[in-house]
C-alpha positions as CSV (number, residue, x, y, z in Angstrom):
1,X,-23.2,17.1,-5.4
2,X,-21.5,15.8,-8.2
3,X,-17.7,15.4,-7.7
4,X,-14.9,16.3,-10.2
5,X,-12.7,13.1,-12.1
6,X,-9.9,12.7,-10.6
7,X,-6.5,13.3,-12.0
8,X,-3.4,11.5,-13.1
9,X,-0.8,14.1,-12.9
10,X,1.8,14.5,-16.0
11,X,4.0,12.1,-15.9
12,X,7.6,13.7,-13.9
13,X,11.0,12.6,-12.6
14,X,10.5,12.8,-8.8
15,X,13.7,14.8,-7.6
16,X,14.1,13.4,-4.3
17,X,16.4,10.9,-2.7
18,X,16.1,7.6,-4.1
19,X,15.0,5.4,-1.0
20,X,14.1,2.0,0.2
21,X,11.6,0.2,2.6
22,X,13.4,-3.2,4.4
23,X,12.7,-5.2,6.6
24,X,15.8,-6.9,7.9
25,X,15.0,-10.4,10.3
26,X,11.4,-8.9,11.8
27,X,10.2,-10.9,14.6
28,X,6.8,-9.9,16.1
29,X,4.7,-12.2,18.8
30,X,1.4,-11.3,20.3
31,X,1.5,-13.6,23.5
32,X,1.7,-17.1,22.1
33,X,0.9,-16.2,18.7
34,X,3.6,-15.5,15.5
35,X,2.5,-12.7,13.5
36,X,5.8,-12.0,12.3
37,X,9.1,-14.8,11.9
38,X,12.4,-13.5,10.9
39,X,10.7,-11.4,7.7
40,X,13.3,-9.7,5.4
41,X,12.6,-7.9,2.0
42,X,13.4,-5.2,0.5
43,X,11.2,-2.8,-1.6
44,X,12.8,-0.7,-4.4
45,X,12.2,2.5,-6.1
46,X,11.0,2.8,-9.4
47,X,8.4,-1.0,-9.6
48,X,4.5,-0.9,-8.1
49,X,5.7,-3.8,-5.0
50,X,2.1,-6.0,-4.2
51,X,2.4,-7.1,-0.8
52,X,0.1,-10.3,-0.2
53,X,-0.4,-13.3,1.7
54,X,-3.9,-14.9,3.4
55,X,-5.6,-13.6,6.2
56,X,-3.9,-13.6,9.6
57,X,0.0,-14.0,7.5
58,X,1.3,-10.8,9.0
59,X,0.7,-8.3,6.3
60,X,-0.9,-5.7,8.5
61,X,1.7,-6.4,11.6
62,X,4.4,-5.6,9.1
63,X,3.3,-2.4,7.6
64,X,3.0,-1.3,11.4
65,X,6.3,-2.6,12.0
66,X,7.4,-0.3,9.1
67,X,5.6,2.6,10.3
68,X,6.4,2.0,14.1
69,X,3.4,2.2,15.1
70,X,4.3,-1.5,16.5
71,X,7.8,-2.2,17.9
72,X,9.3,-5.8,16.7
73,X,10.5,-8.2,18.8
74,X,13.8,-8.6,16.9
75,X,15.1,-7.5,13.7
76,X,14.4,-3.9,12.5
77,X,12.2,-2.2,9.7
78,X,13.7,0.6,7.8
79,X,12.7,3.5,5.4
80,X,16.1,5.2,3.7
81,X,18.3,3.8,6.0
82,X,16.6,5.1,8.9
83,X,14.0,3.8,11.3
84,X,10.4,5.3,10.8
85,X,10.6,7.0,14.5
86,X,14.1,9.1,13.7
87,X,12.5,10.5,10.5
88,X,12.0,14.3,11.3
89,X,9.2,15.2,9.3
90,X,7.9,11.5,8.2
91,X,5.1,12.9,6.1
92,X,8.1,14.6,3.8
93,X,9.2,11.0,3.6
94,X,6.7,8.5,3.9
95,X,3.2,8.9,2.7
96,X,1.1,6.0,3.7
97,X,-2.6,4.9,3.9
98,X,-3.6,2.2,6.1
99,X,-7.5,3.0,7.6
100,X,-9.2,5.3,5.4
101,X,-11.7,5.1,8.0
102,X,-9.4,7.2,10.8
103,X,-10.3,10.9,9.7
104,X,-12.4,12.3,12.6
105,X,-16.5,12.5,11.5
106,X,-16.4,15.8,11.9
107,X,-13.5,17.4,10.5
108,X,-13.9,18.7,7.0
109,X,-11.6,16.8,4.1
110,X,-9.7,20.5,4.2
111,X,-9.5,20.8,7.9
112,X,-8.2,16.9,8.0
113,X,-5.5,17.6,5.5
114,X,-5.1,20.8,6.6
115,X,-4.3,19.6,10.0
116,X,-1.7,17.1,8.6
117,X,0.2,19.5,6.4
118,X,0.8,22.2,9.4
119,X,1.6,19.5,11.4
120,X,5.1,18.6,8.6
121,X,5.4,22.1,7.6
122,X,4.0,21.1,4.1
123,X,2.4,24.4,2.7
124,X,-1.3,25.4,2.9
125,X,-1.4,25.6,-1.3
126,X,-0.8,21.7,-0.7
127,X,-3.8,20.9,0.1
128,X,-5.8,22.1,-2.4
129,X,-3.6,20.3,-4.7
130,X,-3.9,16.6,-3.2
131,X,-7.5,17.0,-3.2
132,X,-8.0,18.5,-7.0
133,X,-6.0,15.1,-7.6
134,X,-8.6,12.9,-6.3
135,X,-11.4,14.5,-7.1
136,X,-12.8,15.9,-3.8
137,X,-12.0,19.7,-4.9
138,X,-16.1,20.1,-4.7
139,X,-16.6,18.7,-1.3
140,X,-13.7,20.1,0.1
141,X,-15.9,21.9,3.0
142,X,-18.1,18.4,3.8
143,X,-17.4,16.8,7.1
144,X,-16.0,13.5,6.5
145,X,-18.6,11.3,8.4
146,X,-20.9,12.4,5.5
147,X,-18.7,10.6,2.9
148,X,-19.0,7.7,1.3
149,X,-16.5,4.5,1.6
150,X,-14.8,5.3,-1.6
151,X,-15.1,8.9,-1.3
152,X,-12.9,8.2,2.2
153,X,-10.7,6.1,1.0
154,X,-9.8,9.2,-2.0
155,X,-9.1,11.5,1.1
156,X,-6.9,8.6,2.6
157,X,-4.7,8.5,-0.7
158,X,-5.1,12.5,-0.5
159,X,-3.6,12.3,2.9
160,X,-0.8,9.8,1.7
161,X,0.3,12.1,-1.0
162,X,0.4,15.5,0.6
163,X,3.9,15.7,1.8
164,X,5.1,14.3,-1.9
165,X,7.2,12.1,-0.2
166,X,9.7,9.2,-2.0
167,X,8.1,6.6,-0.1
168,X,3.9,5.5,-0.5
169,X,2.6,2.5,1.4
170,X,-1.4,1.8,0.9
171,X,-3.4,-0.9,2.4
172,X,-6.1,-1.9,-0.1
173,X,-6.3,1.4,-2.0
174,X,-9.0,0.6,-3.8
175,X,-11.5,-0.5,-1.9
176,X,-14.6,0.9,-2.0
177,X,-13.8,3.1,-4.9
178,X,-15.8,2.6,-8.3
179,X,-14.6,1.3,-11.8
180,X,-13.2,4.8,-12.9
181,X,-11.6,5.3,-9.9
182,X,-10.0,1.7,-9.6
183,X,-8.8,2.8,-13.4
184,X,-7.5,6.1,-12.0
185,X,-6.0,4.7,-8.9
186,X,-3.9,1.9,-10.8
187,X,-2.7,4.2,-13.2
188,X,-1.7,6.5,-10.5
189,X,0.2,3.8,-8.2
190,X,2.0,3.2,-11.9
191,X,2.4,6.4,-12.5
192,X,4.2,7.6,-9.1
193,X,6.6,4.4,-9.3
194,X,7.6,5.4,-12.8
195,X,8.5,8.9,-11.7
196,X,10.9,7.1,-9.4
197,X,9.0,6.6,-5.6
198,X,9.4,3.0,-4.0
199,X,5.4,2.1,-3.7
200,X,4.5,-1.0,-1.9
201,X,0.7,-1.9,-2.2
202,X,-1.1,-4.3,0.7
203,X,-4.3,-5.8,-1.6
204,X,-6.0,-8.9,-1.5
205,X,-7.5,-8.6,-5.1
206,X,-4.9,-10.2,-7.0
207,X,-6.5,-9.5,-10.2
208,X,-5.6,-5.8,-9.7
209,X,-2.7,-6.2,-8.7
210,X,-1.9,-8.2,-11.7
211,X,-2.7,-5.4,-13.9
212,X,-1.0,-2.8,-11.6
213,X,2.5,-4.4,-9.2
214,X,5.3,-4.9,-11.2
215,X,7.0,-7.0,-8.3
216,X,5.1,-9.1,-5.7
217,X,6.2,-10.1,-2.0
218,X,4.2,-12.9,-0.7
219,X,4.2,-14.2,3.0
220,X,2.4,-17.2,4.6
221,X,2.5,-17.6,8.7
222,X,4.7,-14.8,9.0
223,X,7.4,-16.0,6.9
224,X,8.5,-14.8,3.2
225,X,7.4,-16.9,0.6
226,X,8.4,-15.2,-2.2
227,X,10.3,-12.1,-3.4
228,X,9.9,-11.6,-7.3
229,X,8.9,-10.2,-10.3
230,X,5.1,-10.8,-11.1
231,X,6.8,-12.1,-14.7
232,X,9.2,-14.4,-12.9
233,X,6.3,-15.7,-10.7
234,X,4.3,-16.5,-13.9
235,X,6.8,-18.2,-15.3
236,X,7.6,-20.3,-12.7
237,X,3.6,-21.3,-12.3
238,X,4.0,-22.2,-15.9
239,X,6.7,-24.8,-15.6
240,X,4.5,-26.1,-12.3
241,X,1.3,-26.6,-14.8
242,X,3.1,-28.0,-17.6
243,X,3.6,-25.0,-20.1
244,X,0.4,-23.5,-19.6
245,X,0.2,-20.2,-18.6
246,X,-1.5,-19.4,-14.8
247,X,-3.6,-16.5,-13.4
248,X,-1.7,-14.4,-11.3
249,X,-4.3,-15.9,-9.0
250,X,-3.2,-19.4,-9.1
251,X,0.4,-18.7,-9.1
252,X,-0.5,-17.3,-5.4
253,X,-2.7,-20.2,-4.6
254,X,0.6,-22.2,-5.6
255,X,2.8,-20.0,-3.1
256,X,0.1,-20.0,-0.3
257,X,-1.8,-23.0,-0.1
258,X,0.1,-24.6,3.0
259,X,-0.6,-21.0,4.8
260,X,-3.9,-20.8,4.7
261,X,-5.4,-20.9,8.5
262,X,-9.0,-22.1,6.8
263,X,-10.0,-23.4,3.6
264,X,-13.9,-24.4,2.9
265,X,-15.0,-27.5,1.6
266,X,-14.0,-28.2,-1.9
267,X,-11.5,-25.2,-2.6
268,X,-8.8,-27.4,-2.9
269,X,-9.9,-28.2,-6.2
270,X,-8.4,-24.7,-7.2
């Protein structure tokens, strides 16, 4: 079955309250190891934020932190003010994709969404709407262990924008999807920020991220490394390499190379 293009939706001014993400001193230890050292940012409304930093820096630990699925040791995470847990209906506020893998095999990509939206007291019409957007209209009724990676990562971005909330958090959101849909999901992650929503992006493909965050938080060991604007970071990489002007890439290898856990042979040379 072929499946429908997914859309980017007309452009609008999102009417909702204007809110922040922060993290304000997050401490997080897992026995004797630091996943998380006195981490404060903030992430605005209105920019695509990348959040990146080598394996094992604490990326993942903080987006749980943020969503309370983890508790932190010290410090506090908060989305408008207001920790995840005290949110009333958090789909309203938050919309977030972290596993596109955790939809049960055999639930239906309606019946999954479905199942969310009743859940907020988001309305049925909803879900026909999120999944028009991503292009899964025509396999609506498939179980979702039949799908393909990219086809469950659409119904994970689906998921994360059903309750139109001010807020979106995604974890690699475009793995697994093909070139038209990395092209649709970019201009979509722009296109939601513009209309006003704080977006914060997790992604290890910088490359993407240079053509798509605005605003880039970097973190090594645990600890912030950097809080800027992607132009701002460029810049400074330039003065570093003597006026010429750096990937994206190499401006993080800059930032990160003293954070990096493992390195194989030669790659210093980059």
């Amino acid at each position: 079955m072929r499946l429908r293009a997914p859309v980017v939706p007309p452009r609008r001014r999102f009417d909702g309250p204007v809110t922040t993400i922060e993290a304000r001193d997050l401490r997080k230890r897992y026995g004797r190891t630091v996943a998380v050292e006195n981490l404060s940012f903030t992430v605005k409304p209105g920019v695509v934020t990348g959040f990146v930093g080598p394996n094992g820096a604490g990326k993942s630990t903080t987006l749980r932190l943020i969503l309370g699925l983890d508790s932190p040791d010290a410090g506090c995470a908060l989305i408008g003010g207001r920790p995840y847990r005290a949110l009333r209906t958090p789909l309203r506020s938050v919309g977030a994709l972290l596993d596109a893998g955790a939809v049960h095999p055999g639930r239906t990509a309606h019946d999954h969404l479905l199942w969310l939206a009743q859940s907020n007291g988001l309305p049925r019409r909803r879900v026909r709407e999120v999944l028009d957007l991503v292009g899964l209209g025509s396999v609506a009724r498939r179980r979702a262990g039949r799908f393909s990676l990219g086809m469950r990562q659409r119904l994970g971005i689906a998921g994360a924008l059903l309750g139109d909330a001010p807020v979106l958090i995604f974890d690699e959101p475009v793995n697994g999807l093909d070139p038209d849909g990395v092209h649709w999901a970019r201009h979509l992650l722009r296109g939601l920020a513009a209309e006003g929503r704080t977006v914060l992006v997790s992604s290890h493909l910088l490359s993407e991220l240079a053509d798509t965050a605005h605003h880039l938080i970097v973190i090594g060991r645990g600890r912030l490394l950097a809080d800027a604007s992607v132009a701002d970071l460029l810049a400074d990489a330039s003065r570093r390499h003597g006026g010429q002007r750096p990937s994206l890439e190499q401006a993080y290898f800059d930032l990160t190379r003293a954070a990096v856990e493992y390195r194989e042979a030669g790659s210093d040379a980059r």
